[in-house]
N, C-alpha and C positions, 0 to 999 in steps of 0.2 A: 450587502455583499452576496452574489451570488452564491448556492447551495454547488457546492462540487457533483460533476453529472456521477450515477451510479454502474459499474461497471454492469455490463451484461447478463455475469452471473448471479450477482446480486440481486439483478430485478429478477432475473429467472426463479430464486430463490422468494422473493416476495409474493410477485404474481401465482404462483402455478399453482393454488390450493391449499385448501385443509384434509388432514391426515385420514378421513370416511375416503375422499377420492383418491387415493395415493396410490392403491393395486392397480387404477386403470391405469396411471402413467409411469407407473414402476414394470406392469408388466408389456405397456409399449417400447419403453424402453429396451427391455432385456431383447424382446422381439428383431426390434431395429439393430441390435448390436448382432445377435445371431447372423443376419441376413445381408450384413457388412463386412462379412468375416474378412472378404477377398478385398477391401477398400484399405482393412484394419490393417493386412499383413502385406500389402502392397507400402504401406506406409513404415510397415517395419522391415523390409528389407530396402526400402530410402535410406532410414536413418544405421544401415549398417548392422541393424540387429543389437545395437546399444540401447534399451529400455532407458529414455530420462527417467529422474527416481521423483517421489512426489506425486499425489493425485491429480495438483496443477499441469504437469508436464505428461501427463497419458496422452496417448496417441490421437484418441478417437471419441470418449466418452462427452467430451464437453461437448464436441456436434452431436454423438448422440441425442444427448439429451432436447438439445435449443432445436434439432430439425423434431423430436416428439411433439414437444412443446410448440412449433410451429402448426403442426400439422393437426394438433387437438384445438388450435383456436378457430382453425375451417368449420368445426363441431358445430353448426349450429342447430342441429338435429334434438339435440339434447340439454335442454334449459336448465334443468334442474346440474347437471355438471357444471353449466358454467358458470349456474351459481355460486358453485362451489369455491369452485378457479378463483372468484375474484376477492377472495376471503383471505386474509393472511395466514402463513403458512410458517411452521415451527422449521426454523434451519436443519434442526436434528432430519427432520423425515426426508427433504431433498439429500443433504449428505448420508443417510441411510442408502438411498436408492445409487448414489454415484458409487459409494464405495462396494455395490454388487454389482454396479458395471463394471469395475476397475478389476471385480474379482474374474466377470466372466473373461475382460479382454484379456490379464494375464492368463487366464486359461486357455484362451483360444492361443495365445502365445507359443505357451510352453508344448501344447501339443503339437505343433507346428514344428519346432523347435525339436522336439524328438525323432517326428519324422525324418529330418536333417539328419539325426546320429545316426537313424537306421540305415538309411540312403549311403553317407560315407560307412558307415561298418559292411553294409553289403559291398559296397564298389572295392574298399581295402580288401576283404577277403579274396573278391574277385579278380582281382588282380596279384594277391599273393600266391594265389592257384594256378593264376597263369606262369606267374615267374618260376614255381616250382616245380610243376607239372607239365606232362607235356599237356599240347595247346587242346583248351577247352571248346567247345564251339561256346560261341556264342548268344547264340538260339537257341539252342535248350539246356544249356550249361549243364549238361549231363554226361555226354560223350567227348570224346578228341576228334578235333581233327584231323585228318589226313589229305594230303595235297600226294595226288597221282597224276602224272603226265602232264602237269598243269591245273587239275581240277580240282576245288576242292570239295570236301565231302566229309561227311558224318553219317552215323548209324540213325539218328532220327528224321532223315531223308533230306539235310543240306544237301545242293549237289549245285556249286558254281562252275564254269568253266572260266579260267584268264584267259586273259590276252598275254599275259608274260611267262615266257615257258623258265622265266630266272625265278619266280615267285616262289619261294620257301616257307615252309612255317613261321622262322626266325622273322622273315622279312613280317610276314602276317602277323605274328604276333607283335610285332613294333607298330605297324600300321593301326591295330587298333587302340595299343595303351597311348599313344598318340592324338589319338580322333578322342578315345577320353579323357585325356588331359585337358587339351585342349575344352571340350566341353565343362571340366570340371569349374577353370576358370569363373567360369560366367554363370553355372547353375552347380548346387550342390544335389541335384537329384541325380538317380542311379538312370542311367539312358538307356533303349529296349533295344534289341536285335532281330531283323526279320531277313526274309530273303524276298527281293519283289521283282519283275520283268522289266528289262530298261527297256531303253526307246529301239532297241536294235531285237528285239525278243530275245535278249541274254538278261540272265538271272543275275542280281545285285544283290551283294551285302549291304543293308541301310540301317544304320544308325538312326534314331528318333527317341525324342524326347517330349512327353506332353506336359510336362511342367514350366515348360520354355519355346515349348512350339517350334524348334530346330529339331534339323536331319542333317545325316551327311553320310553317300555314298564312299561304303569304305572299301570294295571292291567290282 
């Protein structure tokens, strides 16, 4: 009767050495997961930002590992390594090495994850200031607004002119908690404000966000 075939990580586990080689591939590892960072958390904002629980169910660590593991068998530079490699190898020291990738990728998580809080605690503030105050610029969120004869204007040298002689603060400040709602939807990052030349050489309010790589002209 047939021997049941061995799962992947199993062999991975067999094949990859004795515990003298273990820092080369322990710290290719750590390397490759560093420099994944954007592959790891693109995979966590797929699954919603619900972490499966389990080493089995981490995001990223089991490719980790199998493309290191691929990528040291090209080694043929170095004989005496691959001596090593082909020696059996104590489970403990590969689950040694997995469970400090599972430590860094939760860490690369959770900081990511913070930034989030920071993003909505800045944007909440910044819009409780709006609602409370009168209207903030935008662009240096230091100053008020003021809208004269149509234009608007701040002390840090904003200076738009509209085309709507009806445009109001009231209206302006709807127009922008608006443009970021809207963006909030689809990115939880805090979005920037600049003032840029349209195509007619009139000055625009632009909305942009480099987290998401949208804009949107909001005046």
């Amino acid at each position: 009767m047939a021997e049941p075939s061995e799962s992947p990580h199993r062999s991975l586990y067999k094949a990859v050495g004795s515990p003298p080689w273990k820092e080369a591939f322990r710290q290719g590892c750590l390397e490759r997961m560093k420099n994944s960072r954007d592959r790891l958390l693109n995979k966590y904002r797929q699954v919603g930002g619900n972490m499966p629980g389990g080493a089995q169910n981490t995001l990223l660590v089991q490719e980790v590992m199998q493309e290191e593991w691929n990528a040291l068998q090209l080694v043929d530079s170095c004989p005496e390594v691959l001596a090593q490699v082909e020696e059996p190898m104590d489970l403990a020291v590969l689950e040694e090495i997995q469970q400090e990738l599972i430590d860094q990728e939760q860490s690369i998580i959770s900081e990511y994850e913070k930034s989030l809080q920071f993003d909505e605690q800045c944007l909440s503030i910044m819009l409780a200031e709006w609602e409370a105050n009168p209207l903030i610029c935008p662009v240096c969120t230091k100053y008020n607004l003021r809208i004269t004869s149509s234009v608007v204007v701040c002390q840090c040298g904003l200076y738009i002119p509209s085309h709507s002689p009806e445009l109001t603060e009231q209206k302006l400040r709807s127009f922008l908690e608006d443009h970021i709602h809207e963006h909030s939807v689809h990115c939880p990052h805090t979005p920037e404000f600049s003032v840029t030349e349209g195509t007619e050489e009139k000055p625009n309010l632009l909305m942009s966000c480099l987290a998401c790589d949208t804009w949107a002209i909001i005046l």
